[in-house]
Each structure stands twice: as structure tokens, then as C-alpha cells.
N, C-alpha and C positions, 0 to 999 in steps of 0.2 A: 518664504523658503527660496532658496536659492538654485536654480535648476544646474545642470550641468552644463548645458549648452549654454548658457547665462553667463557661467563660471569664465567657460571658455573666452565668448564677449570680452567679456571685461578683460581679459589678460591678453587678447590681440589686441583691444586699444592699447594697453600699456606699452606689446612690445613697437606697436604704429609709434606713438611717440618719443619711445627709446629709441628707434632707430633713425627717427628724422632728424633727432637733436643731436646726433653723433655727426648723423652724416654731414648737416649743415656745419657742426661746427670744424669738421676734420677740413672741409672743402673751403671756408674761410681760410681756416691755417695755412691750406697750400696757397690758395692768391695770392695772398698775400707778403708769402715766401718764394723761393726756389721755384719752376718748373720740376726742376729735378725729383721734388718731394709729392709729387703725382703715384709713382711707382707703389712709393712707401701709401701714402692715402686707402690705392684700391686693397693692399696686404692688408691692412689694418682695419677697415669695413670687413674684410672678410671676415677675417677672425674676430671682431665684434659680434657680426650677424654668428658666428656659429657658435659663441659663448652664449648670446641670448635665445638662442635654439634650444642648446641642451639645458641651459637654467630652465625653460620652459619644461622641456619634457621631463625635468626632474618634476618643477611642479604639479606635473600633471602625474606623474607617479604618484606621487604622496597624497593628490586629494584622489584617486583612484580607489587607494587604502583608506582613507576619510570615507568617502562614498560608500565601501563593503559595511563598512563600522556602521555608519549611519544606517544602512539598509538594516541592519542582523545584528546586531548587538543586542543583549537579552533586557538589558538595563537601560529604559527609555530615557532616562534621566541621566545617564551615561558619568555615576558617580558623583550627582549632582553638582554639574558644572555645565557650562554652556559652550555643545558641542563644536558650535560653528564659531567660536570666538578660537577654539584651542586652533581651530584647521587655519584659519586666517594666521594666528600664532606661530603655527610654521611652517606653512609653505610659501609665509615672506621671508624664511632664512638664506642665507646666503648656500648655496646645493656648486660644490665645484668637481664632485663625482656622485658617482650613485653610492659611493659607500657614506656619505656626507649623508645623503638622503635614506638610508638603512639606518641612520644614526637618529634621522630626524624621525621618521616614523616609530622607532624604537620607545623612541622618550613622550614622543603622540599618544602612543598607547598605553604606557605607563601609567598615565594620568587615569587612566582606568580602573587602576590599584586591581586589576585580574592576573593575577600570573598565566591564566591559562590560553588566552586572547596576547596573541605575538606573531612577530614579524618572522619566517623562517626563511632563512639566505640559503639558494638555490644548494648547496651543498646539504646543509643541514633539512629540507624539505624532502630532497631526496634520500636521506637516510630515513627520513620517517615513514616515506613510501614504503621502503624497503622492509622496515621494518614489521609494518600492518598488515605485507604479505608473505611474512614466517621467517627471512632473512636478515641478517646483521652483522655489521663488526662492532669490536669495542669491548666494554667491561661488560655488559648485561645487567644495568639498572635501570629500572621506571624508578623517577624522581619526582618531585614536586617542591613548593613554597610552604611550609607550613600556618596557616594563614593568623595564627596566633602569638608568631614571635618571628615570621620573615625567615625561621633557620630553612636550608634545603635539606629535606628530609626524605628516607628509602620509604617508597611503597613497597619495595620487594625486588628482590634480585629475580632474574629469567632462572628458569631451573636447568640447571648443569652450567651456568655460566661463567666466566673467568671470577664475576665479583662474589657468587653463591661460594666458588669452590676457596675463595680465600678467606670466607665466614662472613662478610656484610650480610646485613641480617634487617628486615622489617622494621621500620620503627630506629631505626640509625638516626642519627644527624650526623650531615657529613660537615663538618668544620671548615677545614679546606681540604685545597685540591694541590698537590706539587708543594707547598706550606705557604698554596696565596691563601687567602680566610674570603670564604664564600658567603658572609653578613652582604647582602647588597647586590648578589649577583643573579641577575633571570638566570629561569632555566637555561636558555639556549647558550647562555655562557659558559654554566656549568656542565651541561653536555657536549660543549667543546673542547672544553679545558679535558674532560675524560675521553676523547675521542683521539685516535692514535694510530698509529700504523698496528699490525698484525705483529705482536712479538713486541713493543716497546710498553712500558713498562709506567704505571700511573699511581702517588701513594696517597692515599688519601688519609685523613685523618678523623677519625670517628667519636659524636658523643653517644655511647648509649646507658640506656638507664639499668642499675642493676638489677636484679631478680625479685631483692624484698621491697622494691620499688622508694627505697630508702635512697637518693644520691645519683649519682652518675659517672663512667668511668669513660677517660679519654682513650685511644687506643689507633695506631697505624697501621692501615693494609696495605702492602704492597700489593697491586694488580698487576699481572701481564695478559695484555690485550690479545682478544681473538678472535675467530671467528666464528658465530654462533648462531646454531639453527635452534629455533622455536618449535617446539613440537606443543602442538595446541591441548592432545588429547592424550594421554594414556590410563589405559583401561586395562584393566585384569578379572577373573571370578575367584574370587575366596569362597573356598567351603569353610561355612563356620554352623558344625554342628548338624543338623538337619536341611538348614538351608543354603543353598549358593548365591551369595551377593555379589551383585555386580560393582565392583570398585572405579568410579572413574575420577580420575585428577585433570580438569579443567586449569590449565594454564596459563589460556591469554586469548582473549578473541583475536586474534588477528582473520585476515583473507581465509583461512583454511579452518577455520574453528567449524562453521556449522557442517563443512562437508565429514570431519572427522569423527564430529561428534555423533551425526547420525549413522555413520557407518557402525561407529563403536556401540551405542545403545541396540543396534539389529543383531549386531556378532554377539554380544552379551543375552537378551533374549532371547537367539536362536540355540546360545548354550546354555538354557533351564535357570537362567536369572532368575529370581523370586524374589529379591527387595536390592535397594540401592543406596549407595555413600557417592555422593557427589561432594566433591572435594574442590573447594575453592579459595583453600587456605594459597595466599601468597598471588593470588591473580589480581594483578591490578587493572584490569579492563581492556580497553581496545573499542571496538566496532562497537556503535549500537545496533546496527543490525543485526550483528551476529549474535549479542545477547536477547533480542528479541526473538529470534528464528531460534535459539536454543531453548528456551523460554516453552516455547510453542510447541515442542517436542517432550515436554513435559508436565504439561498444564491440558488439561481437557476445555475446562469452560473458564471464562473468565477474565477482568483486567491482567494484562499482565505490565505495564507502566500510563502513566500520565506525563506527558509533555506540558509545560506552560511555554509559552514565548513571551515578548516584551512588552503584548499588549494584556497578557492577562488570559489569554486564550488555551484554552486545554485540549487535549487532543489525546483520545482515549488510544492503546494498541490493545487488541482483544488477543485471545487464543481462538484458534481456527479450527478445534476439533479435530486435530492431525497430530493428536499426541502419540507419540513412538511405544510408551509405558504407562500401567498405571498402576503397578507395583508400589508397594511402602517405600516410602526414602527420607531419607536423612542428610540435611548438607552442612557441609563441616565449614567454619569462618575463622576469620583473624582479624589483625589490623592489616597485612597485607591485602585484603578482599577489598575491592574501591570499583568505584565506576560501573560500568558494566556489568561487574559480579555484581555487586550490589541490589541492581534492578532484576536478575536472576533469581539472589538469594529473597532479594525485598516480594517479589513476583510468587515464589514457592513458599514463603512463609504468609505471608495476609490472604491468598486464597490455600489455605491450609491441607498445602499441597506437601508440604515437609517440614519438619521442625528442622531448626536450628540447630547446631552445637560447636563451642568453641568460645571464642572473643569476640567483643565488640568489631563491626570494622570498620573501614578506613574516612570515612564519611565527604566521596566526592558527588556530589547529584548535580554536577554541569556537564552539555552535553556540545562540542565545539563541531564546529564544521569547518572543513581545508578546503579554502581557495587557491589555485594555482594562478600565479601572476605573471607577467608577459615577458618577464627575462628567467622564468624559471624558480622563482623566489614562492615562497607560499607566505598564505594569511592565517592562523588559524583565529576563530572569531568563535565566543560560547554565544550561541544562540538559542538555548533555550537548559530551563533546569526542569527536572523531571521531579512527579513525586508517585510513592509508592501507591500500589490500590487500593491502600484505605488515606489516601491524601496526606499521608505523611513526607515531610522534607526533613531529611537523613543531611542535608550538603552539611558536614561541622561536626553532625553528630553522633552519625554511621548507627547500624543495625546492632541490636542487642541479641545475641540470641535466647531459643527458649530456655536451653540446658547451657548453663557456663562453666567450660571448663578451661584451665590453665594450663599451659606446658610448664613443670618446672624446670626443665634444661631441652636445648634444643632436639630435635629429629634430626637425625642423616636422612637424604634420601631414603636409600635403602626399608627404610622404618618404616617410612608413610605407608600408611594401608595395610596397618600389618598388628600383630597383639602387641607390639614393644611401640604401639602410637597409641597413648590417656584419649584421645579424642575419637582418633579412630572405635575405639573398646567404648568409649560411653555413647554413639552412634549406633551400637550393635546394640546395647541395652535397651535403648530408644525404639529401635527396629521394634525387639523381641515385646515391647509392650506395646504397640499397635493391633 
């Protein structure tokens, strides 16, 4: 193996004898020439020595990125290829800015075939900040790669969002973006391409599949871009009947999820809550922490996920016996539910803490970690995949629930949580026979 400070070695020899072999030869040329061409000589050493500077510090970026990879990468074998030949591979290319070198690490990582393991350019890192602590601009879509045919595909629109209120919908393929054709493009491209000033305007073009699951229809949305707050938590009490359920719709973990959520489950209990619908239709994840700390607010005793890393190591999270409720509940799913929800939903159904109802969902079980890198650019790198408390791996195949039910035509807002929601109404049923 190769150390770092090794690495380094070896690229001062190289640039020791780049710069002897310039200088000796620029300093023959003048002898041998002009006096006059002295002047020119010292110009021209300079600007050598500062091209072989910044070639270095690019190289020294990209194995910096190489190094993160190498340390945390989930997959030791690293898509069975041989890591340290790729890194060698490119950080002898030719780097004449840092955007050369964005380019190079882009296609580095690539080779990984992980969509979710990318390079995020200090722009783009920063909106993700932004993002995981309740604020945003833009359309309002969580997207992904679909790992079975490359399309990019909606996990789910943010709720009340510019892309929700124009109909993008769960389970979309977005074709193209503007009418470029998104076959071939990362995320972060396509997050670009829909990323826009406040008020300018984005079409996208949609495949979705019909109703009787028969075909699929093409379809264009116009978007105008905005500005969008995340509200992680909204919570209501239904009277239905005898009893008052407490309604909550789970969102998004972002930065605010667990504080909102424990507020809302005490406000609901202290107003004679007796059973609960936890709503996680359309949440595409966020924070593992925050699914685990939510988790724990609802779980008495018990796994609530399994971490593997790349060596095969497991690393149990328990519940803490600081559950908030221990009221009957019911949580409702889709194909929007992924990530995070997942390890919620996966966490309340295997310690048979709530049944299920609804759809399959989304089936992400990798868990990335954000490095912040030295010009403000981020890494993000999957470093470990989680499986549910009875060792089940969901990544591809998402969660089944116990009761399946269907929507046959979409919910408005307004609907959710309410008798004009088929899921919501077979959740009450569920309740009523506990």
C-alpha cells in the first residue's frame, strides 16, 4: 500500500526533476543566444514553476478524493476493479484548472457504477446543506438513478412544492430537462439543469406509467421555480368515532425533523391521542439520525436498524426505552417512502410495533456520508448499507406492507388524513382490530 506521505515523495522527485530539466535547458538557450533573452528566461521559469505548482495541487486534490474513497467506500472491492490503478489513471491527466480536475474526479468515481457516491461542486454542496436544514430553492424534487435502466426517476416531490403543485408525481421518469434527454446524466447534472433563479421557468418531460399498469404516457410540465420551505412535521387529531387519533405526516428528515416531531407526538398525547397513523407516504429520507431518534420515540425495546460497513461489520442502534407513545399505530407507505423512512417503517413493522399499509416502497438501504473539501466542494461517499431487525436487505426491493392497498387516482393535499384517503380509511380498520 501506498501511504500518503509516500504518495507525496514521489511527486516532489518528479517535480525536482521537472524543474531541473527546464531550467537547465531554458539557461543553455540563453548562452548560447542573446544576453538580451536573460529577462525573457527568469519570465518563463516563473511561470513554469507556477504551472507545475498548481498541476500539483490539482493532483493533490483528486488523490485527497481517492484517499476519502479508499478510507469509506462500502464496497471493498470497489466494483471489482483495482482501486489504485484507477487513481494512478487519473491523476496523471493533464489538470489545467480545477474545473478539469471536477471533471476528472467525476469520471473517478463513476467507475463505481454508485449514483449515490459524487463529487458536489461548492455551489451544489451548499444547496444540499441547505436543504437538510428545512430550506430551498428550485422545483422541490428528491431524484435518483434508477438502478435498473439508468432512467432518473422522482422519489417524490417536497410537499406544497413548485414541482407537487404542477402534478409530478412518485414514480415519474423524468425524460429530459429543457428537451436535453437525461439517459446518461448524474444526479448532480440533473439537479442543475432544474436548478434556476426564483420565478424562471423549467419543462420537463415526463414518463409515467398508466393506472392499469398496462403502457406508459409521455407528458410535459411546465415548472416555475421557488422558494420552498420544508416543513418536516404536520400533525392534526381526528375524531373518528369513539376514538381520537392522532394524525402525523412525516415529510423529510431534514435538521428539524426530530425536534418537530417530538413536539408534535407530546401536543397529540396531551390532547387524549389513543391510537396513531404515521404517514410516510411520499418521504424520501434525509438524516439517519433523525430516523433513528424518531424511531426511538416510538419503539420501547428493541433493534431499531443494522449498519454493515465494507468490512462486513454490523453495528446494532437499539431503542432507549424513551419512547414518547405506546398507543396502537398504523403507518401508511408508497413508492415515495425510501431511505430513512424505510429504516422507520422497516424498524415499526419487524418489532411489531405497527403494521403497514399502503404500497411497496422505494427500496434505498445505502447510507452516504458528506465530506466538506478544502475549496468548499463536497464528497458524498455511501459508506455503509443498513439491513432491517430481522437482517433483511430492502436496497432494490423496498418494504411490502402488511395490508396493500392502492390509490386508484391521485389525493390532493387537502385529502390526506382524511375519509376521502382508501389508505388512510383502511389504517382506521387496522387500528379498530387491535
Amino acid at each position: 500500500m501506498i501511504k500518503q506521505h509516500q504518495i507525496w515523495s514521489w511527486l516532489g522527485i518528479t517535480l525536482e526533476f521537472t524543474l531541473k530539466f527546464a531550467l537547465r535547458f531554458v539557461f543553455a538557450v540563453a548562452f548560447m543566444g542573446l544576453v538580451a533573452i536573460a529577462p525573457q528566461f527568469s519570465h518563463n521559469s516563473s511561470n513554469a514553476e507556477a504551472a507545475v505548482t498548481d498541476y500539483l495541487q490539482e493532483q493533490k486534490y483528486l488523490t485527497n478524493v481517492w484517499q476519502i474513497a479508499n478510507r469509506a467506500y462500502v464496497d471493498p472491492n470497489f466494483n471489482n476493479q483495482n482501486w489504485y490503478k484507477v487513481r494512478r489513471q487519473f491523476v496523471n491527466r493533464k489538470f489545467n484548472s480545477r474545473e478539469d480536475t471536477y471533471a476528472a474526479i467525476k469520471e473517478m468515481l463513476a467507475t463505481l457504477d454508485d449514483p449515490f457516491t459524487r463529487l458536489l461542486e461548492p455551489d451544489k454542496f451548499r444547496s444540499m446543506q441547505t436543504s437538510t436544514s428545512g430550506e430551498l430553492t428550485g422545483v422541490g424534487l428528491q431524484i435518483a438513478i434508477d438502478d435498473f435502466d439508468d432512467h432518473v426517476t422522482v422519489i417524490a416531490p417536497i410537499e406544497g412544492s413548485p414541482a407537487e403543485i404542477a402534478g409530478v408525481k412518485s414514480r415519474d421518469r423524468i425524460i429530459a430537462i429543457d428537451n436535453i434527454l437525461t439517459k446518461g446524466m448524474s444526479l448532480d447534472e440533473c439537479a442543475t439543469r432544474m436548478r434556476g433563479a426564483i420565478g424562471s421557468e423549467v419543462k420537463l418531460t415526463l414518463e409515467r406509467a398508466l393506472a392499469d399498469g398496462k403502457g406508459s404516457e409521455t407528458l410535459d410540465v411546465t415548472i416555475k421555480r421557488d422558494r420552498i420551505a420544508v416543513n418536516p412535521v404536520v400533525a392534526k387529531l381526528n375524531q373518528e368515532g369513539d376514538h381520537k387519533v392522532g394524525y402525523v405526516r412525516l415529510n423529510q428528515f431534514n435538521g428539524n425533523a426530530t425536534n418537530d416531531m417530538e413536539k408534535s407526538l407530546k401536543k397529540l398525547k396531551a390532547e387524549g391521542a389513543d391510537r396513531y397513523v404515521l404517514d410516510l407516504r411520499g418521504n424520501p429520507g434525509g438524516l439517519f439520525d433523525a430516523g433513528l431518534q424518531i424511531a426511538r420515540m416510538l419503539i420501547s425495546e428493541g433493534t431499531v436498524v443494522y449498519t454493515v460497513d465494507r468490512h462486513g461489520i454490523q453495528e446494532s442502534f437499539e431503542s432507549k426505552g424513551t419512547a414518547i407513545i405506546d398507543d396502537p399505530l398504523v403507518v401508511l407507505t408508497d413508492g415515495g417512502t425510501a431511505s430513512a423512512s424505510e429504516i422507520l417503517a422497516g424498524a415499526l413493522q419487524e418489532n411489531h410495533r405497527a403494521q403497514l399499509v399502503g404500497t411497496k416502497t422505494f427500496g434505498k438501504a445505502l447510507i452516504q456520508s458528506l465530506y466538506e473539501l478544502e475549496d468548499g466542494a463536497g464528497l458524498a461517499v455511501t459508506i455503509a448499507k443498513y439491513e432491517t431487525p430481522q437482517h433483511h436487505n430492502i436496497n432494490r426491493r423496498g418494504i411490502i406492507p402488511d395490508v396493500e392497498v392502492a390509490l386508484t387516482q391521485p389525493l390532493t393535499r387537502p385529502q390526506l388524513g382524511t375519509k376521502d384517503d382508501p389508505q388512510y380509511v383502511a389504517a382506521l380498520s387496522v387500528l379498530a382490530s387491535l
